[in-house]
Structure formats: structure tokens, C-alpha cells
C-alpha positions as CSV (number, residue, x, y, z in Angstrom):
1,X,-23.0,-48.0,38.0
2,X,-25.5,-49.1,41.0
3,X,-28.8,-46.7,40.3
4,X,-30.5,-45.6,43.8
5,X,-34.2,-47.3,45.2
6,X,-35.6,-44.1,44.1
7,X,-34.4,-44.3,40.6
8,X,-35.0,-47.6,40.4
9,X,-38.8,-47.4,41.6
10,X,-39.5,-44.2,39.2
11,X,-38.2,-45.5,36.5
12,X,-40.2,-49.0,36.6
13,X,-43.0,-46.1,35.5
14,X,-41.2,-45.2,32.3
15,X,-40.9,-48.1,29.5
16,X,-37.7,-47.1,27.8
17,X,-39.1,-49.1,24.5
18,X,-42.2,-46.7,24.1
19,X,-42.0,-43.2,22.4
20,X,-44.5,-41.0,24.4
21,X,-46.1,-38.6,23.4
22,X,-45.2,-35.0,24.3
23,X,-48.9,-34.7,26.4
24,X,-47.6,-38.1,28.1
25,X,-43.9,-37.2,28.7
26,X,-45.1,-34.0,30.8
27,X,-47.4,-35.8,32.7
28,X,-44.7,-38.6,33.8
29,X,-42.1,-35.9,34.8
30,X,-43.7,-35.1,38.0
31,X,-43.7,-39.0,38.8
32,X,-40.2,-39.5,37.5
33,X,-38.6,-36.6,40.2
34,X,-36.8,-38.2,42.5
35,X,-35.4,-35.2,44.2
36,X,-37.0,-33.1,47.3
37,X,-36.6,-29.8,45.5
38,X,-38.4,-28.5,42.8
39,X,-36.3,-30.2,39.8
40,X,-35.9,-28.6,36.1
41,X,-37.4,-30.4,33.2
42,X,-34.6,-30.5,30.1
43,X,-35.4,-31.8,26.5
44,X,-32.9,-32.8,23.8
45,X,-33.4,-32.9,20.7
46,X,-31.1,-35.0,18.4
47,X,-30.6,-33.2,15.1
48,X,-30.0,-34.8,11.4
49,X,-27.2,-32.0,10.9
50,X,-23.7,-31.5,11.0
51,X,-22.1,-28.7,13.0
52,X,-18.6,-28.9,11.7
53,X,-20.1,-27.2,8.2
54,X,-20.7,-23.5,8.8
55,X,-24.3,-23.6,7.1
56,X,-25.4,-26.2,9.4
57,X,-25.2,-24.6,12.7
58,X,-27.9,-23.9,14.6
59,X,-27.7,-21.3,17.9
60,X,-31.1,-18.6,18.6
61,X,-32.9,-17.7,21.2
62,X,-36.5,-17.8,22.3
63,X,-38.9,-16.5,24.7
64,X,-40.7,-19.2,26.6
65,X,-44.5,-18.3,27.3
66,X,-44.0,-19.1,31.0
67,X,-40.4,-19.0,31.4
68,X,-37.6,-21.6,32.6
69,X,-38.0,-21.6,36.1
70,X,-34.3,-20.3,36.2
71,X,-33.2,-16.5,37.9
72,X,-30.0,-15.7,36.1
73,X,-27.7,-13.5,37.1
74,X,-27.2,-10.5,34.7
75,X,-23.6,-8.3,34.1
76,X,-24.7,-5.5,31.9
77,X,-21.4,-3.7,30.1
78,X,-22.7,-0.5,29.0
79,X,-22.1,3.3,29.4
80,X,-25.7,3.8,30.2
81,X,-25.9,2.0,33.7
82,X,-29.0,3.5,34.9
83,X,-31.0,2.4,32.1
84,X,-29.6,-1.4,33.1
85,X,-30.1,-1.2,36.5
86,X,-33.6,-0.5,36.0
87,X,-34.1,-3.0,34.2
88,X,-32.9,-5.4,36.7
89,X,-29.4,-6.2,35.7
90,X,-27.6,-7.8,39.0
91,X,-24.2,-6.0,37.9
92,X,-23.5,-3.5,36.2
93,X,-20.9,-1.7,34.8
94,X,-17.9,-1.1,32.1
95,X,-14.7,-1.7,32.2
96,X,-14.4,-1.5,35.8
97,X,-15.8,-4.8,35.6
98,X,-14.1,-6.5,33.4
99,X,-11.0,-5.4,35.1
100,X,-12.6,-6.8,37.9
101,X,-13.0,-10.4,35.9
102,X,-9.7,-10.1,35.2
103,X,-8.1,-8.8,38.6
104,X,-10.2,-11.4,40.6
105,X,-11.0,-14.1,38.4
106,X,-14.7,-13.3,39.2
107,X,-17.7,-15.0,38.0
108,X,-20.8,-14.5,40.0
109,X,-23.0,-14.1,36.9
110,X,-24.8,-16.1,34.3
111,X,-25.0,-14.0,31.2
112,X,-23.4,-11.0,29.9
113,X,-25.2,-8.4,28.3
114,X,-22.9,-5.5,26.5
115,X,-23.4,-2.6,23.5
116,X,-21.7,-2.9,20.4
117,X,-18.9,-0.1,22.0
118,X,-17.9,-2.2,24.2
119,X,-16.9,-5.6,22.6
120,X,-13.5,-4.1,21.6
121,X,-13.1,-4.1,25.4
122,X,-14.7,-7.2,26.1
123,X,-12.1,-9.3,23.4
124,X,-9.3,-8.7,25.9
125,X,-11.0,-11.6,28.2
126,X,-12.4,-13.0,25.3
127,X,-10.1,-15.9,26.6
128,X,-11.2,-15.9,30.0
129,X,-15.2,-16.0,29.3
130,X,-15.7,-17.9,25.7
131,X,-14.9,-21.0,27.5
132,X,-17.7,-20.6,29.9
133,X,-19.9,-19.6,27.3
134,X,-20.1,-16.4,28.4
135,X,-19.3,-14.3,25.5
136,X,-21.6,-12.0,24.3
137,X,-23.1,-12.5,20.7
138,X,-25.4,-10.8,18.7
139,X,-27.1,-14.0,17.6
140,X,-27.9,-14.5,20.6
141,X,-29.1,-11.1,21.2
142,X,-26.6,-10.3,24.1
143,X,-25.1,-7.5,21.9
144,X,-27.2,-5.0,21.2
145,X,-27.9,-1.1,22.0
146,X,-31.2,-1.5,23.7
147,X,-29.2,-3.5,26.7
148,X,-32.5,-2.4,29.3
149,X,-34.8,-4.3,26.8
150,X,-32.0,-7.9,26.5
151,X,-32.4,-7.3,30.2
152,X,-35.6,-7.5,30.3
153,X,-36.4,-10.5,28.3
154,X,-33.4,-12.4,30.0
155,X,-35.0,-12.0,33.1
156,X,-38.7,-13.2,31.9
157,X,-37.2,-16.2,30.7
158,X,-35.8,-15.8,27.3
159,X,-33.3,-19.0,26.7
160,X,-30.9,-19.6,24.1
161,X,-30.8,-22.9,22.0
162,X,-27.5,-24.3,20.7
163,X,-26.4,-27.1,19.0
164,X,-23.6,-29.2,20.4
165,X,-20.4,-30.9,18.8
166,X,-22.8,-34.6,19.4
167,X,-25.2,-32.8,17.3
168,X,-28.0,-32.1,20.2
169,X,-30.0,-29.3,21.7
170,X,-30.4,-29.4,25.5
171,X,-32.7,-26.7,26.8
172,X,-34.1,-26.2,29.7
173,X,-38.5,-25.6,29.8
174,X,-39.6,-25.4,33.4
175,X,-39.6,-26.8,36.7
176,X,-41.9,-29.8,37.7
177,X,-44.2,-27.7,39.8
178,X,-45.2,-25.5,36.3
179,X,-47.6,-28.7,35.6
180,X,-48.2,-30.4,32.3
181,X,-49.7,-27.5,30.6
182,X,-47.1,-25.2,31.0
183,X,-44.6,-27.4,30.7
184,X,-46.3,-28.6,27.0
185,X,-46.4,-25.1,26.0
186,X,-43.3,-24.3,26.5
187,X,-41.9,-27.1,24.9
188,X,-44.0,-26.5,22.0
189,X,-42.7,-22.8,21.8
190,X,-39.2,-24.6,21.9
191,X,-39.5,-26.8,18.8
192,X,-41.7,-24.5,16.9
193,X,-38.4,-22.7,17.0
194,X,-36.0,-25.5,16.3
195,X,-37.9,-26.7,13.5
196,X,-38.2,-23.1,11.4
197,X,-34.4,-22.9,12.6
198,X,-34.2,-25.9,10.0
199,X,-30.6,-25.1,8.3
200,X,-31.3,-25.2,4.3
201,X,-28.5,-27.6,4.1
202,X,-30.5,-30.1,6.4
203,X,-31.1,-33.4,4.3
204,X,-33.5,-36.2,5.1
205,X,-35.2,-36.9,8.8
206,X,-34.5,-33.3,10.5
207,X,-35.4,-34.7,14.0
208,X,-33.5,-37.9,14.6
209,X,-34.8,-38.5,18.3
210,X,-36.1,-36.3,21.4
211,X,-35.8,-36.9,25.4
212,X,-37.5,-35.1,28.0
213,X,-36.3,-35.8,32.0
214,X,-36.2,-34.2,35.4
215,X,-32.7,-33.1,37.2
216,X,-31.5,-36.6,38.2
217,X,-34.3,-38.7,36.7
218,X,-35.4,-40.7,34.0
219,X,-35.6,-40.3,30.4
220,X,-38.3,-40.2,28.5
221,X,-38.2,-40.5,25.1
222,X,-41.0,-38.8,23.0
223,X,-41.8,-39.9,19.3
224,X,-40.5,-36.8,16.8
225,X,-42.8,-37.6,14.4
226,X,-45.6,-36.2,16.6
């Protein structure tokens, strides 16, 4: 596949031999965006462990210290819809809405947010939002009673971390215009979380390999050892 000028002149910047180090890597993704807007900065991380085996999944969330970057759009499933509302849900509802999921295929939301009362409800589409990812789960702290506080934290950046079936982590930690401050200490936040995460099970090098690029740019590997 023919790359574009743009990629082709950023990435000259970036020797794909090196491992950078995290300090370096954030100060390159600002000269690796080749975009107009304001691109997100993923990492992956490339785990020594096995998902297949039940005690060597890995899925949490965390809080980044200055967010993703990222609004996401929040249904709240709960009795209490005041309390949601207030604490800036974008819909809210019960099982008007999932009727409405149903009824009109509808999908204008990024995470769903529901009390324990309602999951008996929710496992009628379980078929229609698990595939999206959009299931609620109380590992990821999308089931719970206090729905205003999930909210809340959703919508200050909270992310969740899961690993794939290829055995890696992609996670969004900013936007190019956070800097490479903010950008470092959200990425520290992230793998501080990974690595206590560490499965028991997990034998020999924990982190095989780690990437960090821009929406549409070049990546940069960054030496896991650091």
C-alpha cells in the first residue's frame, strides 16, 4: 500500500529500529500528526499472557489524571433518572429505552450505565449490544447502584482497559494538543495499572512490546523495560 507525502515525511522523524523512551515517544507525537484536527494519542501494550485461560484475562478500568480527550455519550438504565441526569447522563431511562434499542435499532451512545435491577432487562438485547461492546459489566464498573457517581467518572475521563484475542491492550491517553506532560502522565497512570493488573498466572517477560502513535500516524515504539 502507497503511504501519503505526509506520512512519508513524518515518519522519516521516527527510526522504527530505536525503542524510545516514553519522555521521547510523547515528544515525537506532536511531530508525527499528520492530520488537521486535533488527533488522539493510543498506546498498545503487547502482553506475555494468554486470554483463552480464564485466570489470564485482563479487563479494569482507570481514571486518567487529565482525561482522554474523548466526550462519550452516556445511556443511564436506572429507576432513579433524576439522580443520572444530573450527573450528566446524555440519555436516560429504563426500559423505555431499551425498547427503543430494540424497536429502532438505535445506537447514538457510547457506554451504558445500568443498576443491578435492571440487567434482567438488559439480557433480552444482550444479543444486540455485546457485540458492540456495549454490555454493561460490573468489572468494568458500568453496573453498580451509585449510577450518578459511574456517571460522573465516565464523563471525567475514566477508560476501561481490555485485553484482546492478539493478546494487546489499546487505550486511548489524550489528544496531541494535551502536550508531553500530560500525555506522560497519563500514560504512566495507564501502565501503573496494567502492571499491578499482572494476572498470577503470568510467566516470564510480562511486557512483550509497547507502541504509542497519533490517529493516522506513525508508530513509535517505546522500550518496556523502562
Amino acid at each position: 500500500m502507497k503511504k501519503g507525502k505526509k506520512y512519508v515525511a513524518v515518519a522519516s522523524k521516527v527510526d522504527s529500529n530505536k525503542l524510545y523512551t516514553i519522555e521521547e515517544a510523547c515528544a515525537l507525537v506532536k511531530e508525527t500528526s499528520t492530520v488537521k484536527f486535533d488527533a488522539t494519542v493510543d498506546v498498545s501494550f503487547r502482553l506475555n499472557i494468554d486470554p483463552k485461560y480464564a485466570d489470564q484475562q485482563l479487563r479494569g478500568t482507570i481514571a486518567l489524571p487529565h482525561g482522554n480527550g474523548k466526550t462519550k455519550k452516556i445511556l443511564a438504565i436506572t429507576r432513579n433518572h433524576e439522580a443520572a441526569k444530573e450527573a450528566g447522563a446524555d440519555f436516560v431511562g429504563d426500559k423505555d429505552m431499551l425498547e427503543k434499542i430494540q424497536r429502532e435499532n438505535w445506537f447514538g451512545f457510547d457506554v451504558v450505565v445500568a443498576t443491578p435491577d435492571m440487567m434482567a432487562s438488559l439480557g433480552r438485547i444482550a444479543k444486540l449490544l455485546g457485540p458492540k461492546g456495549l454490555m454493561p459489566n460490573p468489572k468494568s464498573g458500568t453496573v453498580t447502584m451509585d449510577v450518578a457517581k459511574a456517571v460522573a467518572e465516565i464523563k471525567a475521563g475514566k477508560i476501561e482497559y481490555r485485553l484482546d484475542k492478539t493478546n494487546i491492550i489499546h487505550c486511548p491517553i489524550g489528544k496531541v494538543s494535551f502536550g508531553a506532560e500530560k500525555l506522560l502522565q497519563n500514560y504512566e497512570t495507564l501502565l501503573n495499572a496494567i502492571v499491578k493488573a499482572k494476572p498470577a498466572a503470568a510467566k516470564g517477560t510480562y511486557l512483550k512490546s509497547v507502541a504509542i502513535s497519533t490517529t493516522m500516524g506513525v508508530g513509535i515504539k517505546i522500550n518496556p523495560r523502562q
